[in-house]
N, C-alpha and C positions, 0 to 999 in steps of 0.2 A: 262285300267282295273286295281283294285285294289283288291287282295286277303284282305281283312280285317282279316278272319279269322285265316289265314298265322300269322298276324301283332298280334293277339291275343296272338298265339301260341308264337311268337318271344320274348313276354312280358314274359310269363307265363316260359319260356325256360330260360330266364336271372332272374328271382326270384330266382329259383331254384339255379342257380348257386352262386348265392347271399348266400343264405342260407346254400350253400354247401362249400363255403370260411369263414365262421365263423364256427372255430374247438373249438367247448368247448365241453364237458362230462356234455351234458344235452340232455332233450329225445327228441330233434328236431335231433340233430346229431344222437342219437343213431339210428335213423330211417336209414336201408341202403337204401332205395331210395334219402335220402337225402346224405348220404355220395357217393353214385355213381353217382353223380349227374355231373362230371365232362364231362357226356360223351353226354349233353346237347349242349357243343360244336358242334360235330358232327351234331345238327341239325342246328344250325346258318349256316354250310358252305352249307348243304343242298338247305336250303331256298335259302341263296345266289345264289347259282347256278342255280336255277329255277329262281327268281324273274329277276334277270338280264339278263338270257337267256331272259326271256320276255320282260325286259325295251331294251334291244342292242343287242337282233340276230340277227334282220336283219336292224341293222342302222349305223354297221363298215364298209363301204366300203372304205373306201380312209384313208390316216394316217395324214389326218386334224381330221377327225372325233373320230380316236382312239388316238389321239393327247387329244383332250375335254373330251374325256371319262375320260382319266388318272386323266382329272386335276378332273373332278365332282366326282370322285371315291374320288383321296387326299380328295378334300375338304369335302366329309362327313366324312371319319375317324380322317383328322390330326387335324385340329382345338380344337377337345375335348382330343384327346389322347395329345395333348402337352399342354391344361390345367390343366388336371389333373397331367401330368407330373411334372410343375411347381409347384403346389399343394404339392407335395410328394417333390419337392426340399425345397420349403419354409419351411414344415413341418423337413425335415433333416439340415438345417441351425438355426432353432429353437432349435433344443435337442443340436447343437453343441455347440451354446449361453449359451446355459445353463451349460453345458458340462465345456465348455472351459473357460467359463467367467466367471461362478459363481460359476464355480467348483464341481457340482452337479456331484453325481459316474451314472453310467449307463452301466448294460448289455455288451452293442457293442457301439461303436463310431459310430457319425451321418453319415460317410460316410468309413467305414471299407472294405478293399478291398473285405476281405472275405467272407461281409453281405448282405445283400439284396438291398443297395444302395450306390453303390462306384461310385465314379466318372467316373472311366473308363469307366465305361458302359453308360454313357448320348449319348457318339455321335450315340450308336448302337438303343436307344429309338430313339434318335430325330429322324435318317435315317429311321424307321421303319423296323430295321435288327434282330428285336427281335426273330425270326424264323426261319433260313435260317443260323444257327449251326459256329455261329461265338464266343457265350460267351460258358460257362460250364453250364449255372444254369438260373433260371429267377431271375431278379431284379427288381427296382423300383415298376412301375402298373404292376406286375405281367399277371394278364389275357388281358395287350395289346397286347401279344405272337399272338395270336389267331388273333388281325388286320394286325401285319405284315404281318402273311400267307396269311390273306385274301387278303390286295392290291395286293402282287405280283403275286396270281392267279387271279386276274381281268386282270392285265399284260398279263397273257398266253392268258387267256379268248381272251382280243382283238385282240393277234395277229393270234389264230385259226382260229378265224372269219373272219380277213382279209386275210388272206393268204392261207386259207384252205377252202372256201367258200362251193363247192360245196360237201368237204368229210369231215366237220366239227364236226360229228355226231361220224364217225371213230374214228376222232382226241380225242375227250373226252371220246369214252369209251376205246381208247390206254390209256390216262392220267389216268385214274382212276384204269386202270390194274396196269398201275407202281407207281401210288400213294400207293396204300393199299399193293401193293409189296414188296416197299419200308419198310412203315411201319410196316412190319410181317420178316422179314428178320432181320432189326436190332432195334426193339423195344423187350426191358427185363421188359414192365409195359402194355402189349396189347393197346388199342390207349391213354393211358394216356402220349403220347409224346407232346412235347411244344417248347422248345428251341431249340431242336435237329433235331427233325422230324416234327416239326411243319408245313412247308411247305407239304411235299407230304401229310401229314391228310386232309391238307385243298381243298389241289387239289383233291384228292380222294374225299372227300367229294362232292366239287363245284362239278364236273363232275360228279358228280348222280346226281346232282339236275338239271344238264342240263340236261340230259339224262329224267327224269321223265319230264320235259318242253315238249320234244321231243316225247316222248310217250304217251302224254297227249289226245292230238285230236285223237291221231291213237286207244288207247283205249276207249275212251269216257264215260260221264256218268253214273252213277249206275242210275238203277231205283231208286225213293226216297226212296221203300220201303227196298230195301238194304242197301241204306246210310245210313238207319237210324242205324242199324245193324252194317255197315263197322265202323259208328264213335266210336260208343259204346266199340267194340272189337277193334279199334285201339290205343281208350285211355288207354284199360288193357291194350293191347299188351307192350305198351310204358314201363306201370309202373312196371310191370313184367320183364321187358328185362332189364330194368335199374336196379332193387330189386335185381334179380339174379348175372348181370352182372358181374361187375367191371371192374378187369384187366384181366380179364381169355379171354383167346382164341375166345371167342365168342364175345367180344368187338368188333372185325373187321367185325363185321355184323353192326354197329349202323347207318351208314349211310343207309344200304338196309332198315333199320327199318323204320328209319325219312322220308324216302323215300317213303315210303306206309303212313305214316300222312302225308305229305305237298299233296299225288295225291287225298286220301281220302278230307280231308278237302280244297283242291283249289276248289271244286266244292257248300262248303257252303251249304247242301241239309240236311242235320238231326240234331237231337236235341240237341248235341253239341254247332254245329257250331250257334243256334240259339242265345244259354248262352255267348258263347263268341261273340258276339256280343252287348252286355251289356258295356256301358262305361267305367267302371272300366277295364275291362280288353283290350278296346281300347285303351284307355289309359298308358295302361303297356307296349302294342305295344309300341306308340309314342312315349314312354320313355327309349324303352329298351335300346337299344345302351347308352344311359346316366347311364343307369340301372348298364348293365355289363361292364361299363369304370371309373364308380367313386365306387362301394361298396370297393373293397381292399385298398382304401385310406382311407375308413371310419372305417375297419377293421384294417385297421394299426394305426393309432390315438388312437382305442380302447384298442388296444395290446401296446402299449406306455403307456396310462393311466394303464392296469392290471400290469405291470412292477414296473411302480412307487408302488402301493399300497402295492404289494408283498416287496418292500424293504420298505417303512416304517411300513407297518404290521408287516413284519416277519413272515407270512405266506405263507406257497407254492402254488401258484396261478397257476403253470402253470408245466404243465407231460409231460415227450418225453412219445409217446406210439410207438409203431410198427404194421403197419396195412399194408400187401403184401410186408412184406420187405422194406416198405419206413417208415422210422422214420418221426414224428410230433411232435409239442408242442400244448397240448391242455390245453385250459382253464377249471381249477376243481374248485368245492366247494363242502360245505358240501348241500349248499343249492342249489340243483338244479332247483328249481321253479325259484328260482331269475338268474339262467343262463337261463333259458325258456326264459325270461322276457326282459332278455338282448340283445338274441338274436332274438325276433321280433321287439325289441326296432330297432334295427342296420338297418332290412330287410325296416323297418319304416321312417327308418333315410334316409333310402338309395333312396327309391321311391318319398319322398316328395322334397330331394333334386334335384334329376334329373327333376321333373317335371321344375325347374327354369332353371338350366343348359340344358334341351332342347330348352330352348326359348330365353336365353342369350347368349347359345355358338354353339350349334348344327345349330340354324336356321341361324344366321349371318352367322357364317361360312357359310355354305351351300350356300345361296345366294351371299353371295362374289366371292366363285370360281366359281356358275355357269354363274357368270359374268364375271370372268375371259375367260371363256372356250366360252362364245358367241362372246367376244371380237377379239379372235383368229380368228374367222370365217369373222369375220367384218374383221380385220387388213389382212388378205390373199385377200377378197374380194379387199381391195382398191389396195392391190398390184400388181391383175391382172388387176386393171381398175385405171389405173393414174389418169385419169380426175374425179375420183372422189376423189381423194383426196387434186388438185389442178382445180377448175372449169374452172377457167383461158386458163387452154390448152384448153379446148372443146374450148374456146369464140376466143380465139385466131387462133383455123386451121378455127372452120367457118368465121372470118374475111379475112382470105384467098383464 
C-alpha cells in the first residue's frame, strides 16, 4: 500500500523549506509561515516513522535482514547527498580558481576553516555524522543534517524491531520520551537544533510516526463526513502552528501536530486529499527528497553570484538582521518585486532540476543497493548450501 497522499504532503513540506532557505527582504520571506517554515523538518521524521514502521515492522527478524535494510536505507539517502556533496566541492574549487589563480578578492576563502565549507568537515558529510554533535555549526549541504539523523534512527529503528519484538511499541514511545527530553533540556532555539541535537529531534520525531502507524487500525477511520471536516481543520491547524510558532516553547509540540496530518490524511477520504492527488503535486512527492537535498546548492551559487555584484556594483546587497537572537545575512534591494521574482525564480530552479537528478541519481542509486542488499541474501543462501555454489559436489556424493 501506498500513502500517495503522505508523498503529496512530503512534496509540498520540502517547497516550503525550499522557500524557507532563501533569506532575502522580499514579501515571500516576510511572510512568517514562510520564515518558520524550518519546523517542516519535524514532519519528514514523522512520515518517516510511519511510512517505514509500515514498509519493515514486521520484516526485521534475523540480522541478514536488518543487514539489507541498512544497506536499502544508505542507498536512498547517500547516492544524492554525496552528489550534491561533490556539487558543492566543485563549485568551492571553482571560486578557489578564481581566487587563487586569477587573483579575484572574495568575501571568505573557497575552503575557510571558519566558513561554511572547510575541508575538515568532508570526512563528517561523507560518514553522514552531520547530526550526532561532532562539528560546532553546519557546513557544506547544510540541510543534509536532517539525513544524518535520519539514517542513524533507521539504525535504532531495526535494532528495536529486532531485538524488542514483542515490546517494541514500549521501546519507541521510551525513545520519543528521551528524544524530545533531550531536546528541551538543552536546546536555547526550541526544536530549531541540527548539528547538535539533530539526532534526538529525529528520534523523537521517527517514534511518533511509529506510534501513529501503531495507533492507526486501533483507531480507525473517520466517517467521510468528518474527514471532510478533519482535512480542512488540519491544514489551518498546520498553517497556524507554524505562523505562530517558531522557536518558542511550543515548537516541541510540532511533531504531535504532523502527527494528526499524516493519521488524518493516511486515510485519503476528503476534499483535500482529492486536490493532492493531482499530478503536480505527485509529483513534488517524487521529487522531494531531490527537492530538499539540491535547493542550498542552488541557493549558494545564488549567494556567490549576489556577492560578486555587490563588489562590482558597490552596492550593499546583503544585511545581518537579528531574528530570536540568531543573527543572518539577507538579501536587500530597493526593488523588492524583483527579489519576489528571484526567489520563485530559485523555488523553479530548484523543482525542475530535481525532476532529472530523481531519475539520474536517486533511481540508479536506489536500484544498485537494492541489488546489493538482494545479493546478500543470495551470497548467505549459497553459504549455507555449498552445492549450490559448486553443483559438482551434489554430482559427485550421488556418484557415490
Amino acid at each position: 500500500m501506498r500513502f500517495r497522499i503522505l508523498d503529496s504532503w512530503r512534496g509540498i513540506a520540502a517547497l516550503c523549506v525550499v522557500l524557507f532557505h532563501f533569506e532575502a527582504a522580499d514579501h515571500i520571506y516576510a511572510l512568517r509561515f514562510i520564515r518558520h517554515s524550518y519546523l517542516f523538518v519535524d514532519f519528514f521524521f514523522v512520515l518517516s516513522g510511519f511510512v517505514i514502521a509500515h514498509a519493515y515492522g514486521d520484516k526485521l527478524k534475523s540480522p541478514l535482514e536488518v543487514w539489507q535494510f541498512i544497506v536499502r536505507r544508505f542507498g536512498r539517502v547517500w547516492p544524492l547527498h554525496i552528489t550534491v556533496l561533490a556539487a558543492f566541492i566543485a563549485v568551492a574549487v571553482f571560486k578557489y580558481g578564481l581566487t587563487a589563480g586569477l587573483g579575484m578578492s572574495a568575501t571568505t576563502s573557497a575552503f575557510d576553516a571558519a566558513g561554511s565549507t572547510p575541508l575538515a568537515s568532508l570526512p563528517v558529510e561523507v560518514l553522514l555524522l552531520q547530526a550526532v554533535d561532532v562539528t560546532d555549526r553546519l557546513t557544506w549541504n547544510t540541510p543534509s543534517w536532517s539525513i544524518s539523523a535520519e539514517f542513524w534512527t533507521y539504525i535504532l529503528f531495526a535494532l528495536i524491531v529486532l531485538l524488542l519484538p514483542r515490546f517494541r511499541t514500549i521501546a519507541f514511545a521510551v525513545a520519543a520520551v528521551l528524544g524530545v527530553a533531550t531536546v528541551v533540556v538543552f536546546s536555547h532555539h526550541g526544536m530549531d537544533v541540527t548539528y547538535d541535537l539533530g539526532l534526538p529531534r529525529s528520534i523523537f520525531g521517527f517514534s511518533v510516526g511509529y506510534l501513529v502507524y501503531w495507533a492507526r487500525p486501533r483507531i480507525g477511520p473517520m466517517p467521510p463526513a468528518l474527514a471532510y471536516i478533519a482535512e480542512v481543520l488540519t491544514v489551518l491547524a498546520i498553517f497556524a502552528f507554524v505562523t505562530m510558532t517558531n522557536r518558542s516553547p511550543l515548537s516541541y509540540a510540532a511533531p504531535f501536530v504532523f502527527a494528526i496530518a499524516v493519521y488524518v490524511f493516511s486515510y485519503e477520504l476528503g476534499p483535500v486529499s482529492r486536490l493532492l492527488r493531482r499530478p503536480v503535486f505527485q509529483n513534488l512527492g517524487l521529487w522531494s527528497y531531490s527537492i530538499y537535498m539540491i535547493h542550498a546548492l542552488i541557493a549558494f551559487v545564488i549567494g556567490l553570484v549576489v556577492s560578486e555584484l555587490q563588489k562590482r556594483l558597490g552596492v550593499d546587497l546583503w544585511h545581518v538582521v537579528v531574528e530570536d537572537g540568531i543573527s543572518k545575512r539577507v538579501i536587500v534591494s530597493d526593488h523588492v518585486l524583483l527579489l519576489d521574482a528571484i526567489h520563485l525564480a530559485y523555488a523553479a530552479a530548484v523543482v525542475a532540476i530535481s525532476a532529472f537528478s530523481y531519475r539520474l541519481i536517486e533511481q540508479p542509486g536506489r536500484r544498485y543497493f537494492q541489488s546489493v542488499a538482494d545479493g546478500m541474501a543470495k551470497f548467505r543462501g549459497k553459504r549455507m548450501n555449498p552445492m549450490a555454489i559448486n553443483p559438482s559436489i551434489c554430482q559427485s556424493q550421488e556418484s557415490r
